[in-house]
VOBA-1610 file (N, C-alpha, C; in pm, whole numbers, padded with zeros to 5 digits, always signed):
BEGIN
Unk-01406-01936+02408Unk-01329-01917+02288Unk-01180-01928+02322Unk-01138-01984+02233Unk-00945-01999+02278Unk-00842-01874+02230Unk-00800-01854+02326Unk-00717-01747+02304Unk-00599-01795+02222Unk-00598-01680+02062Unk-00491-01702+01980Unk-00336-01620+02038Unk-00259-01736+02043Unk-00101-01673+02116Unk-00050-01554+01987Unk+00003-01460+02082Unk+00053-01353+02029Unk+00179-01380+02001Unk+00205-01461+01870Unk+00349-01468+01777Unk+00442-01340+01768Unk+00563-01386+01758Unk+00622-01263+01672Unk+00630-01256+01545Unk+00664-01098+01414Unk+00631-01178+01316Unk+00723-01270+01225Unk+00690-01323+01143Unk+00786-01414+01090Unk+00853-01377+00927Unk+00865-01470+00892Unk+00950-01406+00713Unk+00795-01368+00660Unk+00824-01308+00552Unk+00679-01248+00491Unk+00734-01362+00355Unk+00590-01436+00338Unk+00544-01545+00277Unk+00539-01490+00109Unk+00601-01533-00017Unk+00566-01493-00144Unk+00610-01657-00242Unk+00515-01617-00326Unk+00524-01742-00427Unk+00624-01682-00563Unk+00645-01752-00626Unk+00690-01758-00749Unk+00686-01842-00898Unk+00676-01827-00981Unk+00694-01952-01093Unk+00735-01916-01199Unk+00858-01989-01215Unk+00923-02053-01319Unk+00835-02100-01443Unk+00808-02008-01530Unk+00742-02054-01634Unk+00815-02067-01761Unk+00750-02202-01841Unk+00863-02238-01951Unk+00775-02283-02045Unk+00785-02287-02151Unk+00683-02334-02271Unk+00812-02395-02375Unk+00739-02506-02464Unk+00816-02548-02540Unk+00766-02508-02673Unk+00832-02466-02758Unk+00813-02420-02907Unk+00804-02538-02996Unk+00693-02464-03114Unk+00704-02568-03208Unk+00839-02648-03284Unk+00939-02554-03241Unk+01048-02636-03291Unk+01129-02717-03196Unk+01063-02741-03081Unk+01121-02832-02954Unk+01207-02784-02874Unk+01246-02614-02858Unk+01319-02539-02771Unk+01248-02519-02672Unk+01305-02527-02542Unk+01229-02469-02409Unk+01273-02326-02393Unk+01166-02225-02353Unk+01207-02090-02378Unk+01155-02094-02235Unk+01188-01946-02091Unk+01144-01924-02022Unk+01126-01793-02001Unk+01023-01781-01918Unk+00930-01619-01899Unk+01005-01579-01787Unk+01066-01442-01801Unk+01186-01351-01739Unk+01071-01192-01768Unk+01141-01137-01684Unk+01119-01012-01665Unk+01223-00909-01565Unk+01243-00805-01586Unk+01305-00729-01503Unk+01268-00647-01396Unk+01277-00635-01283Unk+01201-00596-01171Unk+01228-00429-01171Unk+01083-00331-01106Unk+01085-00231-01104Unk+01087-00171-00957Unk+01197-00188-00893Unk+01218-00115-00768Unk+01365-00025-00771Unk+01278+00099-00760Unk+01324+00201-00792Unk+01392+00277-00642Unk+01497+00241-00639Unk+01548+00292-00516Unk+01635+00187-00402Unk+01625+00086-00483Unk+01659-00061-00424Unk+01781-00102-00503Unk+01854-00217-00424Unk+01937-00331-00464Unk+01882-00389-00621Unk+01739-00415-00599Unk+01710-00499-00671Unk+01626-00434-00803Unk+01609-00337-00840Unk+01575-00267-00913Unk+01701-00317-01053Unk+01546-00367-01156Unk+01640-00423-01304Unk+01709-00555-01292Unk+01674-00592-01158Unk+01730-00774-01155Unk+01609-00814-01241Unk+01683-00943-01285Unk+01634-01018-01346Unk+01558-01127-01265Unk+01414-01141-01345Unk+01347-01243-01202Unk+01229-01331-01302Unk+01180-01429-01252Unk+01078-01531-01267Unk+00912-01441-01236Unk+00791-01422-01283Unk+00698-01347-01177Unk+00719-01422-01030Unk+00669-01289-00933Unk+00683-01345-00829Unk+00590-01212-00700Unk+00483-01265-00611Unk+00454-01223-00582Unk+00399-01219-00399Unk+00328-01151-00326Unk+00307-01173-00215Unk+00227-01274-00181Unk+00217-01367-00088Unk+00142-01491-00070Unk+00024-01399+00018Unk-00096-01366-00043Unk-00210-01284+00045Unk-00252-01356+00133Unk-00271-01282+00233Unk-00343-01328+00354Unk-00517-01337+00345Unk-00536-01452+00381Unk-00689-01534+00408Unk-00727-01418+00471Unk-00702-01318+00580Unk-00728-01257+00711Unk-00774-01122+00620Unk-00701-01095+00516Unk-00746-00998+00392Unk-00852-01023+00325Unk-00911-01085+00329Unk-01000-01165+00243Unk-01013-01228+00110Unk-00884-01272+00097Unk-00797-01353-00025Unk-00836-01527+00051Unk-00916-01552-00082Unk-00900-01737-00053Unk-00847-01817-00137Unk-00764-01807-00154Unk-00635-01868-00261Unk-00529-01938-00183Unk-00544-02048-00257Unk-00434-02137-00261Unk-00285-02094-00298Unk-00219-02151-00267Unk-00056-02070-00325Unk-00031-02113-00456Unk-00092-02241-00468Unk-00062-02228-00638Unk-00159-02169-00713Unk-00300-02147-00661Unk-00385-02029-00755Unk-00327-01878-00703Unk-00264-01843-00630Unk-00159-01701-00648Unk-00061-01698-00712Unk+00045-01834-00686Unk+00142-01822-00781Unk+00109-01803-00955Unk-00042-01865-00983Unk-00064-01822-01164Unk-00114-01700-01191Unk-00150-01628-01050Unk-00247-01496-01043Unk-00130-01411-01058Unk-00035-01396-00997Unk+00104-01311-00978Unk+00134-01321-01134Unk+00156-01435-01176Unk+00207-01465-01335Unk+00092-01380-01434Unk-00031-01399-01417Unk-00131-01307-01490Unk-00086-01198-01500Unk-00078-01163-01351Unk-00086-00962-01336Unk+00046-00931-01365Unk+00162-00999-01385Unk+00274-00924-01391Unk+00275-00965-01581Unk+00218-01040-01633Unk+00265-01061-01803Unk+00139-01074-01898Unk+00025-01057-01799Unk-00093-01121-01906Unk-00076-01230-01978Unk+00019-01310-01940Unk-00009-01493-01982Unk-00132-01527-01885Unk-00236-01589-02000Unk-00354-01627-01914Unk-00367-01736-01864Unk-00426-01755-01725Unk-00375-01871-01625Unk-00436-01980-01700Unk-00522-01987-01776Unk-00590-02149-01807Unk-00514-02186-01966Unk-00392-02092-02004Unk-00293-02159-02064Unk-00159-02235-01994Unk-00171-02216-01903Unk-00055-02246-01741Unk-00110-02342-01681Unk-00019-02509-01729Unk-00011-02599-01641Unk+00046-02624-01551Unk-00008-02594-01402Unk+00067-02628-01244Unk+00123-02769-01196Unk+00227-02757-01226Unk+00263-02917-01161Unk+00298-02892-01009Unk+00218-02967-00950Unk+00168-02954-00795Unk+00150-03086-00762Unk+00262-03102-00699Unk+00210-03323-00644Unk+00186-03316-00533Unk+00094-03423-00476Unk+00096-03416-00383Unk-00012-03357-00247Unk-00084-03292-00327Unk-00187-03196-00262Unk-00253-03228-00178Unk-00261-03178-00024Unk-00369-03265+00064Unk-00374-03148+00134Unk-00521-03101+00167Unk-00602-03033+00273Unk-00636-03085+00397Unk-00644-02988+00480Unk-00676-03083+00584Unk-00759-02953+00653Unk-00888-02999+00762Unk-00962-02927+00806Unk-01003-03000+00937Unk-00963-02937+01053Unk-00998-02986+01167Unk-01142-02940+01275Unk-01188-03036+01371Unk-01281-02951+01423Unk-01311-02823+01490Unk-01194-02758+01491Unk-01192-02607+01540Unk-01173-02512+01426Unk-01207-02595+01327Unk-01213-02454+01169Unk-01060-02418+01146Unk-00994-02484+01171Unk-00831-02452+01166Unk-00872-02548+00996Unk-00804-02463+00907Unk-00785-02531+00751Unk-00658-02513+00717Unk-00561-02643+00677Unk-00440-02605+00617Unk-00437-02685+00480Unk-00344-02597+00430Unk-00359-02680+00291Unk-00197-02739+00281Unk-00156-02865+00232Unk-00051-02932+00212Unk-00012-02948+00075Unk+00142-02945+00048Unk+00159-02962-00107Unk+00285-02970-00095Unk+00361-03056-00207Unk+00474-03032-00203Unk+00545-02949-00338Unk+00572-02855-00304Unk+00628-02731-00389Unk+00667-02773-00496Unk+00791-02737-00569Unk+00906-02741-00663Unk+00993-02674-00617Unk+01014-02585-00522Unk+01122-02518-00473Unk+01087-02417-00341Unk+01192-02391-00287Unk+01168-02320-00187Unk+01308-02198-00161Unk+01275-02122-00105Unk+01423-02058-00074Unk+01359-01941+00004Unk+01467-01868+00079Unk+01490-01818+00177Unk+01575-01698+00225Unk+01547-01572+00221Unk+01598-01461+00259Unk+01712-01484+00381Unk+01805-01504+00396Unk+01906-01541+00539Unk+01969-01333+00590Unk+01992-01268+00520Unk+02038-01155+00520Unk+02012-01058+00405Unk+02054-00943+00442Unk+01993-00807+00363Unk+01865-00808+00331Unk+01790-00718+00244Unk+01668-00736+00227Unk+01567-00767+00330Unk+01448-00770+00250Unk+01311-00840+00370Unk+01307-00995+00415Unk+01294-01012+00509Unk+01284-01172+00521Unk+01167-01234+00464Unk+01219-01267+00353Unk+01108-01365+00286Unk+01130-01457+00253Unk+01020-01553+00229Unk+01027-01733+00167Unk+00989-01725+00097Unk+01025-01758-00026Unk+00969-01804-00115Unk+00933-01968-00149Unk+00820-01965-00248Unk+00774-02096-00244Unk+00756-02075-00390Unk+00855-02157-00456Unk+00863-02166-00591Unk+00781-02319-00665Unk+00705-02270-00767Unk+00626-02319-00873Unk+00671-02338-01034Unk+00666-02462-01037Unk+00743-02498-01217Unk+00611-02504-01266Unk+00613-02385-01375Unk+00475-02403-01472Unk+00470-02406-01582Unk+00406-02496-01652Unk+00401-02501-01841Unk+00308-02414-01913Unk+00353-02359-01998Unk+00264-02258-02051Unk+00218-02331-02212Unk+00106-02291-02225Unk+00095-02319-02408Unk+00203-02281-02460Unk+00222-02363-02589Unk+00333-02301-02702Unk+00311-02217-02675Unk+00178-02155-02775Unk+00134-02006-02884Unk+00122-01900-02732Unk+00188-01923-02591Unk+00088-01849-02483Unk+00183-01717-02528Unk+00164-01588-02525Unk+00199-01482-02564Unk+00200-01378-02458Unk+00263-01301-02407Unk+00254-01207-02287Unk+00237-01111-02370Unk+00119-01003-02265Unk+00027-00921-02329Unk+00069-00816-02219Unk+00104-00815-02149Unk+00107-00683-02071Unk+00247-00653-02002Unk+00290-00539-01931Unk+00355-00502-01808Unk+00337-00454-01767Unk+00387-00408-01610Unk+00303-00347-01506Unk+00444-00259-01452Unk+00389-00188-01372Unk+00424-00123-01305Unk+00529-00157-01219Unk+00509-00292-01189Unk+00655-00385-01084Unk+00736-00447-01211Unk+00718-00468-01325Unk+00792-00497-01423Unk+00775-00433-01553Unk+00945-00468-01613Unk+00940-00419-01774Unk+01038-00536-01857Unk+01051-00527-01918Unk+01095-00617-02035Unk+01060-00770-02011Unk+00900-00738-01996Unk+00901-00905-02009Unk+00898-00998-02106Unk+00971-01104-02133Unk+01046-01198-02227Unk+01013-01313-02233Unk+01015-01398-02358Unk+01101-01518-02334Unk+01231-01548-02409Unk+01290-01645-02269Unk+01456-01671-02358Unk+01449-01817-02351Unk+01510-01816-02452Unk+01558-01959-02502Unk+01647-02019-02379Unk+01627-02142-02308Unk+01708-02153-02237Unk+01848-02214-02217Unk+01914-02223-02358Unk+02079-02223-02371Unk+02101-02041-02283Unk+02057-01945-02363Unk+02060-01828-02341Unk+02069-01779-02182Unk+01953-01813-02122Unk+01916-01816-01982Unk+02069-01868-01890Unk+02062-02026-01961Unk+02177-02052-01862Unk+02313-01999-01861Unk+02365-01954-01971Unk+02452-01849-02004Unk+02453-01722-01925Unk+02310-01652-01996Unk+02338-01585-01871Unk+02347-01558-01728Unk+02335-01671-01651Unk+02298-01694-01511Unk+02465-01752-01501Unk+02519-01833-01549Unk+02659-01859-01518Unk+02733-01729-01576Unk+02748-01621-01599Unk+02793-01574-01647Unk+02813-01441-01522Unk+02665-01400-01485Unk+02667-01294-01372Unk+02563-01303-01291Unk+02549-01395-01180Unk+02429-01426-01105Unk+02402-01277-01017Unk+02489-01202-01017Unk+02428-01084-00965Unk+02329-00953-01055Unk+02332-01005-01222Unk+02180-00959-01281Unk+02086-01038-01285Unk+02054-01139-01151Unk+01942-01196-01158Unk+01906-01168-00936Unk+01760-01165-00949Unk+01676-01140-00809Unk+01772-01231-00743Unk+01834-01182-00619Unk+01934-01295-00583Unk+01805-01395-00488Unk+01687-01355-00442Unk+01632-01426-00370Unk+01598-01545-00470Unk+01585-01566-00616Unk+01524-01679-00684Unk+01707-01726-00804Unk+01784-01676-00708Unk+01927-01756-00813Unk+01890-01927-00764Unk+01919-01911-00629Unk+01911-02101-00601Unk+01802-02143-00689Unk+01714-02119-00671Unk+01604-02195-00773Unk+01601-02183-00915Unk+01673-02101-00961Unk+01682-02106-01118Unk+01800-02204-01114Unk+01958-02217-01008Unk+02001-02334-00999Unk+01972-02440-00994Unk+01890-02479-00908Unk+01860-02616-00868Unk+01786-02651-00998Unk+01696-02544-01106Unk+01598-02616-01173Unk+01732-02647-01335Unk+01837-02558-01342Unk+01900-02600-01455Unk+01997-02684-01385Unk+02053-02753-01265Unk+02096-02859-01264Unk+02039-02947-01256Unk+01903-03004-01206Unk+01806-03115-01205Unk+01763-03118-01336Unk+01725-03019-01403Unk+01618-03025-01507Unk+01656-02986-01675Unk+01759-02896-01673Unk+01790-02788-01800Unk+01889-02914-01842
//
């Protein structure tokens, strides 16, 4: 049997997605929520769902984009089979020593450099039904929303420090490429 090398550990792995639905009157609105860490920096930032990338070794067999819609479930009750994943690109690969990786190319990525936990995120652009309706909040969030996104970008140029600073670049990059 081959001995697995003893790593050190690395950033702790979490997904995210950017979810946006278009209204019957042709506005793009996006799903926001405010984070519940109570004792933190980041307690009442403003954030995208966003959650831990589970470990296989836990006995989680999920893909990162079936966590990234699972995180979106449990934090808003938007139900995942109203949530279209745009995911290009997708290739698995499985070698003869049972080593399985899965390949994809994201929509975004970003990266903890200082303060906080070192984490990556691996950000997901997802379409929701019009009529999709959020039904719940949890315990890691409250006021979950949608905003119109004139609104959104307003408020993000306005004070990027009431938004999760780990997902500002990616709400950038997606309203200068995309908004």
């Amino acid at each position: 049997m081959a001995v697995k090398p003893n790593y050190p550990p690395l950033s702790h792995a979490c997904v995210g997605t950017i979810v946006y639905r278009i209204t019957s009157s042709g506005e793009k609105e996006y799903l926001v929520q405010d984070r519940v860490r109570p004792g933190t920096p980041y307690d009442g930032k403003i954030e995208f769902p966003v959650g831990i990338l589970e470990d296989v070794k836990q006995g989680k067999r999920r893909t990162a984009g079936e966590q990234a819609l699972l995180e979106a479930y449990e934090e808003t009750g938007l139900e995942i089979n109203k949530m279209k994943l745009n995911l290009k690109d997708k290739m698995d690969y499985k070698d003869s020593a049972g080593d399985e990786v899965e390949g994809f190319v994201p929509y975004y990525q970003t990266r903890q450099l200082l303060g906080g936990y070192p984490w990556y995120m691996t950000v997901f652009l997802v379409e929701a039904n019009p009529n999709a309706e959020i039904i719940i909040e949890t315990s890691e969030t409250k006021n979950v929303r949608w905003i119109r996104e004139s609104r959104l970008k307003q408020m993000l140029e306005k004070n990027t420090d009431d938004f999760f600073s780990l997902q500002v670049p990616a709400w950038k990059f997606h309203f200068q490429n995309y908004g």
